[in-house]
C-alpha positions in Angstrom: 0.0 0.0 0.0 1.4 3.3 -1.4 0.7 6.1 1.3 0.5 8.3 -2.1 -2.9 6.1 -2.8 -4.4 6.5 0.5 -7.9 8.2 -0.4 -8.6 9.8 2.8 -5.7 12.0 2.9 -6.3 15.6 2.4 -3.1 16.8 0.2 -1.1 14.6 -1.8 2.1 13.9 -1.4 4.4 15.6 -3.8 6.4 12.6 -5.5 10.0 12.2 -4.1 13.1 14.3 -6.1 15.4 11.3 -6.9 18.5 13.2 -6.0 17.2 13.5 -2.0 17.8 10.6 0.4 14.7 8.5 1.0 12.1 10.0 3.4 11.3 7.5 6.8 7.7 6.6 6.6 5.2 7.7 9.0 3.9 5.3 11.5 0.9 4.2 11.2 -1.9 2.2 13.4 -2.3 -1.3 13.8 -5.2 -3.0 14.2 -5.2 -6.3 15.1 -7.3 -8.9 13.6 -10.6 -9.4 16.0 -10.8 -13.6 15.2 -6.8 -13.5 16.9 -7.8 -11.6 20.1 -8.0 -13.8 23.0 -8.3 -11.7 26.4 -8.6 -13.4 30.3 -9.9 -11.2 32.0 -7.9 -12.7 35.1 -4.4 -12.1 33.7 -5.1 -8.3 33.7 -6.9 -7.5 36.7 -6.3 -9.2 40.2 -9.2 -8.6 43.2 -7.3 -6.6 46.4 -7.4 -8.0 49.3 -9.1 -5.9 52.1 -7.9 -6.2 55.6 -11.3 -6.9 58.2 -12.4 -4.0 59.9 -12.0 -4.1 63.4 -15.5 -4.6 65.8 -15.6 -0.7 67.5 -17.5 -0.3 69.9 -20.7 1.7 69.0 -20.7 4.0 72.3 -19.1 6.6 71.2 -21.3 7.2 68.2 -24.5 6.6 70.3 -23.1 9.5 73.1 -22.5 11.6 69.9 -25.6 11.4 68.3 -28.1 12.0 71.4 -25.8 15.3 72.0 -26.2 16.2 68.4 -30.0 15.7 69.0 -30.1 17.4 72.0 -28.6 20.5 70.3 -30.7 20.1 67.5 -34.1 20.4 69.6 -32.7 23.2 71.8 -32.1 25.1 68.7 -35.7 24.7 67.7 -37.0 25.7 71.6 -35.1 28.7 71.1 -36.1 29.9 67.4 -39.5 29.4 69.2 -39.0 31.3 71.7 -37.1 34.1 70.1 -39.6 34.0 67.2 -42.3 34.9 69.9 -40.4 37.1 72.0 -40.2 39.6 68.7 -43.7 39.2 68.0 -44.5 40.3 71.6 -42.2 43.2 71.1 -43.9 44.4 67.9 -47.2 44.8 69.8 -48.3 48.3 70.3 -48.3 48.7 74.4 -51.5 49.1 75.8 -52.3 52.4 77.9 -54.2 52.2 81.1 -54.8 55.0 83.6 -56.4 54.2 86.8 -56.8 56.8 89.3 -57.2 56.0 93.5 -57.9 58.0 96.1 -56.7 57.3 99.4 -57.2 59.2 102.7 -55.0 58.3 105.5 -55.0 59.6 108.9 -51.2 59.2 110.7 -50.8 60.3 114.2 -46.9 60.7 115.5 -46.1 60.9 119.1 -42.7 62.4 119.6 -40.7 61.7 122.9 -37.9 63.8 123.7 -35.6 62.9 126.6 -33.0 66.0 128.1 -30.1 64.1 130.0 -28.2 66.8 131.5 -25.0 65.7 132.3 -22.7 67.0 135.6 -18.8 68.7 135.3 -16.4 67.4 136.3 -16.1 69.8 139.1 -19.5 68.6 140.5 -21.2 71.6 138.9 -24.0 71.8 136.1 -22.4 71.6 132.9 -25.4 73.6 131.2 -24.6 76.1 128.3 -26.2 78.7 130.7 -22.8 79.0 133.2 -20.9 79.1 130.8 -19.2 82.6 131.0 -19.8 84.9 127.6 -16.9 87.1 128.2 -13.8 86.4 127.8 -11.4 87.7 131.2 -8.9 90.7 130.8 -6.0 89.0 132.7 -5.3 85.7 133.4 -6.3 84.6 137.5 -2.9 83.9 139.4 -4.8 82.1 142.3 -6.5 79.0 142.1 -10.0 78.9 144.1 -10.2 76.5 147.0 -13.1 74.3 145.5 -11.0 73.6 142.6 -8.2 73.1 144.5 -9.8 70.8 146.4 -11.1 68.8 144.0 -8.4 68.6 141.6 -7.1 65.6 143.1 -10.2 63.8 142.0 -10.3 65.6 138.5 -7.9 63.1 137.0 -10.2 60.2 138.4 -12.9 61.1 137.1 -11.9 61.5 133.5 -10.2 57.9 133.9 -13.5 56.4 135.0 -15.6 58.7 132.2 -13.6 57.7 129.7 -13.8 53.5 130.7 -17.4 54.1 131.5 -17.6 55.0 127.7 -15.3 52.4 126.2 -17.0 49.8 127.9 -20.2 51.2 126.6 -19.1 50.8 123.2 -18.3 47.1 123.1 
């Protein structure tokens, strides 16, 4: 077969100048007669061999699934709810006005209680002896009821200011 007679070709091949080497010739398809094929199936393909799974123990899946469902119905409660907490907030607010009298009568008793307390020099320690004016000079004798109590001055204010301590515990 002359690839120069080949009917499907396109162009013809321009006939070969004799002074130019011999061109290779292109390959070409085979195809093999169909009454000469003989294929096994088994030569060309082999089954793999699967290792056997390993028995797992199913709790884990189980514990996995009810939380799954758990968070899928809590989802749903809450949609719920938010879906009717917005509708509640969309309502116009109702307006009510009640008016109420009320007459109340209150009585108040007040008790006052004076405690006057005495000085230390056994006198009454009212604001009234208190003197208003201030002296000139300053007094260079000491008078004899002061100076007789001024031993027990200093024992007094030690037990007035016990008295008072133990008053506050």
């Amino acid at each position: 077969m002359n690839p120069n007679d080949d009917e499907t070709r396109q162009f013809r091949r321009e006939p070969q100048a004799s002074n130019q080497p011999p061109r290779p010739e292109r390959p070409r398809q085979y195809f093999p007669d169909p009454a000469q094929q003989q294929v096994s199936e088994a030569s060309y393909y082999q089954e793999p061999v699967y290792a056997q799974p390993r028995q797992r123990s199913t709790t884990a899946a189980v514990a996995l699934g009810v939380v799954a469902a758990l968070a899928a119905l809590t989802a749903i409660v809450f949609m719920f709810l938010w879906r009717g907490a917005a509708s509640e907030a969309q309502r116009v607010p109702e307006t009510v006005t009640v008016t109420q009298t009320q007459t109340t009568t209150q009585t108040t008793t007040q008790n006052t209680t004076t405690t006057r307390r005495t000085g230390l020099l056994g006198g009454d320690s009212t604001a009234s002896q208190l003197p208003t004016v201030l002296p000139s000079e300053l007094p260079t004798q000491i008078p004899p009821e002061v100076r007789d109590n001024a031993g027990s001055l200093l024992d007094d204010l030690v037990n007035g200011a016990n008295s008072l301590l133990q008053g506050q515990q």
